[in-house]
Backbone bond lengths (Angstrom), bond angles and torsions (degrees), N, CA, C in turn:
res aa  C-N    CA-C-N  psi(-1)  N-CA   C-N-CA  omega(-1)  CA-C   N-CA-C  phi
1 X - - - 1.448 - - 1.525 107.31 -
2 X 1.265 109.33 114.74 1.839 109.88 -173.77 1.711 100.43 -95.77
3 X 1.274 118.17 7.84 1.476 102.92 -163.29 1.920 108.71 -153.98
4 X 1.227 104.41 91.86 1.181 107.32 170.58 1.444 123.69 -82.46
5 X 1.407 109.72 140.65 1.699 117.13 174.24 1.409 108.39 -126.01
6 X 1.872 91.18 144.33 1.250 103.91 179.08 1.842 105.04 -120.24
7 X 1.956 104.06 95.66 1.076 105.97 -157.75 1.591 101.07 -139.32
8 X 1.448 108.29 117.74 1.396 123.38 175.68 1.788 130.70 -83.58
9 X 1.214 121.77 145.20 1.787 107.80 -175.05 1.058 107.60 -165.77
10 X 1.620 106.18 88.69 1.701 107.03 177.94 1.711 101.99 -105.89
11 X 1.399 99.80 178.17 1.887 118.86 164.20 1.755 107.21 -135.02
12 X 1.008 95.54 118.26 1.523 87.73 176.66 1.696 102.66 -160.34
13 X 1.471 113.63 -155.15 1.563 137.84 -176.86 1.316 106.79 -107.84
14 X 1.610 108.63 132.43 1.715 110.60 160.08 1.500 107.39 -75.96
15 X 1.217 91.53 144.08 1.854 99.40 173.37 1.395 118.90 -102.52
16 X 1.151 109.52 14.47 1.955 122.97 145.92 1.210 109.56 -178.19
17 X 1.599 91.49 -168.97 1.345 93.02 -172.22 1.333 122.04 -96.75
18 X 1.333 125.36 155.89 1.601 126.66 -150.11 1.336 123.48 -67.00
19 X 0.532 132.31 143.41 1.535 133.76 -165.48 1.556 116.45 -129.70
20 X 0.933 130.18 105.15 1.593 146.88 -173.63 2.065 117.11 -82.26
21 X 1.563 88.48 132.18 1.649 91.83 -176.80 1.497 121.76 -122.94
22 X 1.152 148.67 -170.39 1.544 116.15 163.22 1.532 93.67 -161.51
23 X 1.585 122.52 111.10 1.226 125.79 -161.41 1.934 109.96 -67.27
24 X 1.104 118.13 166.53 1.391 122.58 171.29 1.651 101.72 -28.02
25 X 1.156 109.26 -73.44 1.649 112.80 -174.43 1.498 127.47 -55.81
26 X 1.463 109.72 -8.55 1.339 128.60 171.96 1.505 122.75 92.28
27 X 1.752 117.96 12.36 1.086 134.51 138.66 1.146 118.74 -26.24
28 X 1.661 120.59 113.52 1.431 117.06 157.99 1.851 111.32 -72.48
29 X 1.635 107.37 154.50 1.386 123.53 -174.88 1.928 113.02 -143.07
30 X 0.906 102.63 136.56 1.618 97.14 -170.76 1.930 98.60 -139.45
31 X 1.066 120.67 106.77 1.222 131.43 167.38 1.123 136.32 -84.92
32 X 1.695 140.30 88.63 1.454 125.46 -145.16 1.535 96.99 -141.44
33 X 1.585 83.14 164.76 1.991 86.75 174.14 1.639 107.12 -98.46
34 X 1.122 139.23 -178.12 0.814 162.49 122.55 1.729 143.23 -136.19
35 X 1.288 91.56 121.76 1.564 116.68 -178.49 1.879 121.49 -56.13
36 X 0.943 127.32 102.13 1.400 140.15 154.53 1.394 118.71 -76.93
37 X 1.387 120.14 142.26 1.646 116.63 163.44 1.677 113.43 -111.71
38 X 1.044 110.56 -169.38 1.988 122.31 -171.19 1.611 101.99 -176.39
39 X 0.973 95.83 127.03 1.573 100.88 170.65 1.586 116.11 -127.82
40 X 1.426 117.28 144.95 1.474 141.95 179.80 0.520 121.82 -179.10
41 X 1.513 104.85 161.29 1.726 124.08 -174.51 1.336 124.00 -51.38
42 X 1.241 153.87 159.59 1.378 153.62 -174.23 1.482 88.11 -132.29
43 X 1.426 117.03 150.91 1.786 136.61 -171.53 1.879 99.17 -41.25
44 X 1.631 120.83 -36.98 1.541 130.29 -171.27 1.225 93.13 -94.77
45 X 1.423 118.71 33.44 1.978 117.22 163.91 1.796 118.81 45.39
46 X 1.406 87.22 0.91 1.936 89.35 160.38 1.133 114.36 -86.09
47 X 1.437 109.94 158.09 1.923 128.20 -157.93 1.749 79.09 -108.44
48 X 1.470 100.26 130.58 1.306 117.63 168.28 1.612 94.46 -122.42
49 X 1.675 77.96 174.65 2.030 86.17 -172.25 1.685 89.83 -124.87
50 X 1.338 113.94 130.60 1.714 106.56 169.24 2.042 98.27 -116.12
51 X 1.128 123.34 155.05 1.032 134.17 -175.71 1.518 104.33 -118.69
52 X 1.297 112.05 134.19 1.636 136.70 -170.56 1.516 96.27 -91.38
53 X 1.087 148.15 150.48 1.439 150.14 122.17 1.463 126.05 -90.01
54 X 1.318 122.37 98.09 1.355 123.16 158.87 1.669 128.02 -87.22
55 X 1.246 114.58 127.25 1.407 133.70 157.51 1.619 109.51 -43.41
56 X 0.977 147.56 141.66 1.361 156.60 -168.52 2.089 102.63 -158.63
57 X 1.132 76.44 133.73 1.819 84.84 174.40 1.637 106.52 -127.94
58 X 1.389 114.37 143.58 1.636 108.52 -165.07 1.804 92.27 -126.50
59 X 1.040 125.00 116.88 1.763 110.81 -177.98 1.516 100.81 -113.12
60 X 1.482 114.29 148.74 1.416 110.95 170.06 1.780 117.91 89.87
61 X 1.231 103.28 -164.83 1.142 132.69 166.07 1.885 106.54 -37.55
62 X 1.375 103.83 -57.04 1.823 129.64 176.70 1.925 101.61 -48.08
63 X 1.019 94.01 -26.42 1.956 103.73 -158.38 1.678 85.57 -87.31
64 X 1.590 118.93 -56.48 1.375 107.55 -177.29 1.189 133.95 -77.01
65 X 1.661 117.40 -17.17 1.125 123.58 160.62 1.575 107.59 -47.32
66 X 1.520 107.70 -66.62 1.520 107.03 -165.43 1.801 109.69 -65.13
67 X 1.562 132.16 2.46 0.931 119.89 174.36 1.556 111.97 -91.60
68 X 1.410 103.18 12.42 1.740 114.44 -144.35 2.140 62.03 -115.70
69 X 0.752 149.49 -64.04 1.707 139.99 -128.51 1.235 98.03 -151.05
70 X 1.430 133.98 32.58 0.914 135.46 165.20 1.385 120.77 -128.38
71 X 1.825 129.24 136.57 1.199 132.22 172.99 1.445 110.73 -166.35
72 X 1.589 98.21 154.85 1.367 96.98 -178.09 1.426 126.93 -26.57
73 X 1.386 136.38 127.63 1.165 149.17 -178.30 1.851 103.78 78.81
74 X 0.847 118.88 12.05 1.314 102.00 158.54 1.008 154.43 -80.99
75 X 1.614 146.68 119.97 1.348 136.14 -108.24 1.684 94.00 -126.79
76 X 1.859 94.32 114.46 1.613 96.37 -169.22 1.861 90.40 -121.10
77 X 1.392 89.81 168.84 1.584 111.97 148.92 1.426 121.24 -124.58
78 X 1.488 92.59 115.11 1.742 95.27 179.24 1.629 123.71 -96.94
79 X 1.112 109.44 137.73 1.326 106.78 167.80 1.670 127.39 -99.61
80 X 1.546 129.75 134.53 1.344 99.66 -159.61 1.592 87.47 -149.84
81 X 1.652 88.98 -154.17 1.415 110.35 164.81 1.540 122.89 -159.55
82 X 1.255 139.34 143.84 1.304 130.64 -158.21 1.818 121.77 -73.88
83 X 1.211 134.70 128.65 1.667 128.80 179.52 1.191 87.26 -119.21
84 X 1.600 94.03 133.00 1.782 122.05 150.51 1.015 131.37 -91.11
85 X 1.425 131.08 85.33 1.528 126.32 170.70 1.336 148.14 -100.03
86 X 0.886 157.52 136.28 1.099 143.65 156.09 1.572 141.01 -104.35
87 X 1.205 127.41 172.37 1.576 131.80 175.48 1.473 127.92 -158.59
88 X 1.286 120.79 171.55 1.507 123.44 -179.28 1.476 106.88 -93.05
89 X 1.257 123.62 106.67 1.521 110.79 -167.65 1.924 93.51 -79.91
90 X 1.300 109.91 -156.67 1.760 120.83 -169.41 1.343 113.15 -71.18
91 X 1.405 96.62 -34.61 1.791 115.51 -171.38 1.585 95.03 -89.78
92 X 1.224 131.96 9.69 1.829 127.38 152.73 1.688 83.83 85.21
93 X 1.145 119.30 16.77 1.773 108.79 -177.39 1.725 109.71 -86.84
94 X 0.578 144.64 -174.31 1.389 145.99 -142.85 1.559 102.29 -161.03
95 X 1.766 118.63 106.73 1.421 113.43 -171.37 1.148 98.04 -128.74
96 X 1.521 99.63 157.62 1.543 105.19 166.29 1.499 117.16 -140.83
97 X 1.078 92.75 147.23 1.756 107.73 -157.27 1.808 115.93 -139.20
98 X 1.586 97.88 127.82 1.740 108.12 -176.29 1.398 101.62 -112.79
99 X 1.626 92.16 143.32 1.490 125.79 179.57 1.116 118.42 -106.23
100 X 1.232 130.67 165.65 1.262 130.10 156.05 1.529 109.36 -120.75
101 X 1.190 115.33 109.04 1.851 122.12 167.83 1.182 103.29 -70.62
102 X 1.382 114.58 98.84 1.837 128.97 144.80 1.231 125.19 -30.40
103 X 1.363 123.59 94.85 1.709 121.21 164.07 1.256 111.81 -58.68
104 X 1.707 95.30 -66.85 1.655 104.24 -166.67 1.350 112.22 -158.65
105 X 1.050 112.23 134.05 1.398 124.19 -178.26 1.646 138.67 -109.27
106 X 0.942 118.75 157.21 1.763 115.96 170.58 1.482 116.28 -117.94
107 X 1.109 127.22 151.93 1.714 145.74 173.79 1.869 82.45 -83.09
108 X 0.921 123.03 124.86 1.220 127.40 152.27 1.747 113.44 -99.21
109 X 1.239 141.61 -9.11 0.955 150.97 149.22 1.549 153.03 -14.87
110 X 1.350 141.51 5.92 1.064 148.11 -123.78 1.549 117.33 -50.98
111 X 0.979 116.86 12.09 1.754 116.13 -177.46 1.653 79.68 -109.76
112 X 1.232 141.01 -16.56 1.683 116.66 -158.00 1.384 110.03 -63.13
113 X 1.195 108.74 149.08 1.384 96.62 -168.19 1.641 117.62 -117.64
114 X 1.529 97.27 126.28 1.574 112.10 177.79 1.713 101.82 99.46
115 X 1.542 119.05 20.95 1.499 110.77 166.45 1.451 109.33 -136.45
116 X 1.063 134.21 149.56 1.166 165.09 144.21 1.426 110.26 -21.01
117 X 1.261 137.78 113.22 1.733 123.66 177.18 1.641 116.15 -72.91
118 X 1.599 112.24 -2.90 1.360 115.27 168.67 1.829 113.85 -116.56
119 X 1.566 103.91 25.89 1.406 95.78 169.23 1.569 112.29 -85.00
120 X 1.365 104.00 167.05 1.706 96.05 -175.77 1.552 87.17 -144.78
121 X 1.340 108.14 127.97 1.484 124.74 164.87 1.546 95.00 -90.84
122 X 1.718 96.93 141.36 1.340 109.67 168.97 1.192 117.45 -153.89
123 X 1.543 107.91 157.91 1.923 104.04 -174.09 1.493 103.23 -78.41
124 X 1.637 130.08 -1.86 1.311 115.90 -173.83 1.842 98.32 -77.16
125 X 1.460 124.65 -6.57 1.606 108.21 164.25 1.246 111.80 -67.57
126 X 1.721 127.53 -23.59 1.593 122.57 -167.84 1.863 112.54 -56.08
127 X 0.948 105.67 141.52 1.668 109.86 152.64 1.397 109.51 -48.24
128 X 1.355 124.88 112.08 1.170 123.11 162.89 1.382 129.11 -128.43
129 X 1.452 110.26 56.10 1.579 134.26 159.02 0.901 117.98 -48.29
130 X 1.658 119.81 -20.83 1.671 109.17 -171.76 1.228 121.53 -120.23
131 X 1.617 112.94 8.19 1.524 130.61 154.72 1.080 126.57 -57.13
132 X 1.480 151.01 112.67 1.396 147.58 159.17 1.343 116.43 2.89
């Protein structure tokens, strides 16, 4: 195998509503959760439902689209890729925390209004002059 990928692909629910940032340089940024489910048996052979929370990061052009058709409970498919980070939280503790970087996404939604259920926002519209 000459070629590894680091490539993410969920469908799920936002767990609010979007919230917009705009870095020093004037980069838009959109930071959101999204909700996944899983279901199985529990030891008394009942189907329980457990819910996943993913971190999602939206940069660019991708960030305003989704502030444009996006809100709590809205049912997307994201396409991504995984970030490892970390930081010193207040208490001097040392955390680490995964992302998912948003390429491109879909409204899976059919009430959204003014898109297409087969449009696909993607970061390949961004300017990307400043990528390697």
């Amino acid at each position: 195998m000459s070629t590894l990928i680091n490539a993410v692909q969920l469908i799920g629910r936002l767990g609010a509503d979007v919230e917009m940032k705009t870095t020093t340089n004037g980069t838009k940024v959109s930071n959101v959760r999204l909700a996944t489910n899983e279901y199985s048996k529990n030891s008394q052979g009942e189907w329980v439902e457990t819910t996943y929370w993913h971190s999602l990061v939206f940069w660019g052009k991708l960030a305003e689209k989704l502030e444009r058709r996006g809100k709590k409970g809205t049912r997307l498919l994201v396409q991504g890729s995984l970030l490892y980070r970390d930081y010193i939280d207040v208490n001097n503790i040392k955390r680490e925390v995964t992302d998912i970087r948003v390429h491109q996404f879909i409204v899976l939604d059919s009430q959204a209004a003014n898109t297409s259920l087969l449009e696909v926002s993607s970061d390949a519209e961004e300017d990307t002059d400043h990528l390697p």
